[in-house]
C-alpha positions as CSV (number, residue, x, y, z in Angstrom):
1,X,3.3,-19.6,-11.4
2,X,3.7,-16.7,-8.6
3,X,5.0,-18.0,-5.3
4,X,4.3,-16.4,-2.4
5,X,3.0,-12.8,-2.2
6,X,3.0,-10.1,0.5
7,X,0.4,-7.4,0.5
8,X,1.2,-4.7,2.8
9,X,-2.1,-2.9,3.8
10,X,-3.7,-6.1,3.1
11,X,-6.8,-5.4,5.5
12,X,-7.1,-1.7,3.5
13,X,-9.9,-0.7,1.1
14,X,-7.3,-1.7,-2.2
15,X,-5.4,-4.0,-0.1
16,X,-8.4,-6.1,0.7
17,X,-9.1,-6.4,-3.2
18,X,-5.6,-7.2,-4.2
19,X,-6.0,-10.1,-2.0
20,X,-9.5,-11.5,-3.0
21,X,-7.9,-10.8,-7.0
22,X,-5.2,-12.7,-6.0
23,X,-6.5,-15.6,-4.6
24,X,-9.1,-16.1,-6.9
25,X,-6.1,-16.5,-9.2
26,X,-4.7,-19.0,-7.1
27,X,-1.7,-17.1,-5.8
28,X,-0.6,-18.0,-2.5
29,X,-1.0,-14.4,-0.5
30,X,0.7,-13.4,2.6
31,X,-2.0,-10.1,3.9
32,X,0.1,-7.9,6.3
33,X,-1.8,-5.5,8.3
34,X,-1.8,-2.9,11.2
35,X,-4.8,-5.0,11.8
36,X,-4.7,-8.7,11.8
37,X,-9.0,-8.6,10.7
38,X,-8.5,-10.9,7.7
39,X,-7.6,-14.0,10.1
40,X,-10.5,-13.6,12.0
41,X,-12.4,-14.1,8.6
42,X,-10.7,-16.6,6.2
43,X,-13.9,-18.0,5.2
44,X,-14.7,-14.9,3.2
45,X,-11.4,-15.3,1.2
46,X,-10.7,-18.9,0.9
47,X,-8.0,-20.0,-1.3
48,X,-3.9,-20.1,0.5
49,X,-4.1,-17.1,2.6
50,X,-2.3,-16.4,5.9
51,X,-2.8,-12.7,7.7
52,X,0.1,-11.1,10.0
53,X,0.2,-8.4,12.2
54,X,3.0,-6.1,10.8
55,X,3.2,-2.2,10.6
56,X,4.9,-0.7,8.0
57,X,6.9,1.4,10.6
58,X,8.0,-1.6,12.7
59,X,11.2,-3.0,10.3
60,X,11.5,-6.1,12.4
61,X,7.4,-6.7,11.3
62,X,8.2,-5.7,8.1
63,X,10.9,-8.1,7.9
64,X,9.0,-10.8,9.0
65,X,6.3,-10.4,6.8
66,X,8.4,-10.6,3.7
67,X,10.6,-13.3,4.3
68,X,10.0,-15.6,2.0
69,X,7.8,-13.6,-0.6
70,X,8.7,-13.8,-4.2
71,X,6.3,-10.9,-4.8
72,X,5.9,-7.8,-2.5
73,X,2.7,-5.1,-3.6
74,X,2.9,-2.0,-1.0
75,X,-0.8,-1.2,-1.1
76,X,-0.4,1.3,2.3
77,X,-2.3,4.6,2.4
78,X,-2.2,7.6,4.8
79,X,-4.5,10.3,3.9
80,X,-4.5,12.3,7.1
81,X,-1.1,13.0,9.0
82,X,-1.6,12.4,12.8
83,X,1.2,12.9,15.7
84,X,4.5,11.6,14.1
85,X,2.5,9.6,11.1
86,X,3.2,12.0,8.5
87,X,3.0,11.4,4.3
88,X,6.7,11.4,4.3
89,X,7.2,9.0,6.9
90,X,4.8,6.5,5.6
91,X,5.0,7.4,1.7
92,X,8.4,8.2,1.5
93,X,10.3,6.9,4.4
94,X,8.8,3.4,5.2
95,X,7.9,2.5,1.8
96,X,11.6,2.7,0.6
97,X,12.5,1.0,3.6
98,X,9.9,-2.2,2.5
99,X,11.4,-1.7,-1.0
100,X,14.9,-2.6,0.6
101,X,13.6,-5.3,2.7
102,X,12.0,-6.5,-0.3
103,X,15.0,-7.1,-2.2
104,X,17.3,-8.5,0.5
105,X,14.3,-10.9,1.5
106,X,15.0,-12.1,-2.3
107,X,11.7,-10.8,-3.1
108,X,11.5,-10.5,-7.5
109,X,9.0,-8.0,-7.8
110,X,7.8,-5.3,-5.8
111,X,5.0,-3.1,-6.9
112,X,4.4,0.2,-5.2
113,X,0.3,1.3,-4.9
114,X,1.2,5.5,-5.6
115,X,-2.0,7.5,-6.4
116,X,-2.5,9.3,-9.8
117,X,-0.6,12.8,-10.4
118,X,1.9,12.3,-7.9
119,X,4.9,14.8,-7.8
120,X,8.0,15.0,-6.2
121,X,8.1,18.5,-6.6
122,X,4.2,19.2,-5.7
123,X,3.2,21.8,-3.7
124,X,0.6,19.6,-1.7
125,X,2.7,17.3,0.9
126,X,0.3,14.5,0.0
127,X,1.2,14.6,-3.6
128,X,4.4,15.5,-3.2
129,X,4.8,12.3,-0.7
130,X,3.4,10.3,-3.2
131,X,6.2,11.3,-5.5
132,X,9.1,11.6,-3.4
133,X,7.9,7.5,-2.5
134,X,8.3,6.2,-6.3
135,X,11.9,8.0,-6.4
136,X,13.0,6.6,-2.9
137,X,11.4,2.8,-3.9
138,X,12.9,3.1,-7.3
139,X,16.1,3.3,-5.8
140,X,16.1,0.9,-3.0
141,X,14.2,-1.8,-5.9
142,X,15.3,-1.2,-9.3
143,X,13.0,-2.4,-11.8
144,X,10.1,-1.7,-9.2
145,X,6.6,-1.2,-10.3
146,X,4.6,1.6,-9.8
147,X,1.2,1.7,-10.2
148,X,-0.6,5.2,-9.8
149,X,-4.6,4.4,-9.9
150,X,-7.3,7.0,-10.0
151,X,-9.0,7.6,-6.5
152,X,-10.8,4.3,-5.3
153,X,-14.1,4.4,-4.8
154,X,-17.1,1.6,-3.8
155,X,-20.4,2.1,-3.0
156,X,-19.9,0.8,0.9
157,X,-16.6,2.3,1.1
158,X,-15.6,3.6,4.6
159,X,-12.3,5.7,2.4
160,X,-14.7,7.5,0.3
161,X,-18.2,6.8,0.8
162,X,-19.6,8.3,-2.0
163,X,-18.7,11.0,-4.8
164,X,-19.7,14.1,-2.7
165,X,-18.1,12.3,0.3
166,X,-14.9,12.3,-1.8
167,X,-15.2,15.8,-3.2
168,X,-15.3,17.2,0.1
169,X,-12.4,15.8,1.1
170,X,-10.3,16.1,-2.1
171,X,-9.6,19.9,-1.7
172,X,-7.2,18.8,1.1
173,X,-4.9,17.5,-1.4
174,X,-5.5,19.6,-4.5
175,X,-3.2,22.7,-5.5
176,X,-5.5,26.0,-3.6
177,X,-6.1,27.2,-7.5
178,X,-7.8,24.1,-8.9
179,X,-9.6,23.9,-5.2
């Protein structure tokens, strides 16, 4: 039996879904978010869920939100840099810094949402983000999980609305010869 379970980016398109799985499997699931939106609606969820405001950037909310949580999932996405909210400080930065919160919380698991070809050594900064992230998690949680899943997609989906939607978009993180 899983005790308690933080999921970072818990209001987020995957997030969300890691949460409904989650519960309907009966694990008790703490959803942390930028955006406290799944307390305003625990109706829709049901099962042992609690939502708290905490931003990945902020280490005393980060803290917080872990305390206590046998299990930590990072399921936090950036996919367009704004001001000082870059890929690596998100990605790469903050990620490893929830990994290491993780593990002195007493958390035994963390798993670590990637994306699917991600490279260190890319020349895209999303991608190579993405990589640098596993290698600094890694490190601050050995024996962490990383799970690299093919681009999300649902038909209502505000991320990606629809195939075209997506190919659009894509060639902002694809190599300029494959684009």
């Amino acid at each position: 039996m899983l005790g308690l379970t933080t999921v970072f980016g818990g209001s987020g398109f995957l997030g969300r879904r890691i949460v409904k799985h989650l519960l309907d499997h009966s694990v008790a699931v703490r959803a942390a978010s930028r955006h406290s939106t799944l307390a305003k609606h625990p109706q829709v969820y049901g099962g042992s869920l609690s939502a708290v405001k905490a931003d990945i950037l902020d280490q005393e909310q980060v803290a917080a939100a872990v305390s206590g949580a046998s299990t930590v999932i990072n399921a936090v996405s950036l996919y367009t840099e704004h001001g000082d909210v870059t890929f690596e400080r998100v990605h790469v930065e903050a990620a490893s810094r929830l990994a290491a919160a993780a593990r002195e919380a007493g958390a035994v698991r963390y798993i670590q949402i990637s994306g699917i070809g991600s490279n260190p050594r890319a020349a895209s900064a999303y991608i190579r983000a993405r990589g640098q992230g596993e290698e600094a998690v890694g490190a601050a949680f050995p024996n962490s999980i990383i799970v690299r899943p093919a681009v999300p997609y649902a038909r209502r989906s505000s991320s990606f609305a629809s195939p075209r939607t997506f190919l659009r978009s894509a060639g902002r993180f694809l190599p300029a010869r494959l684009t």
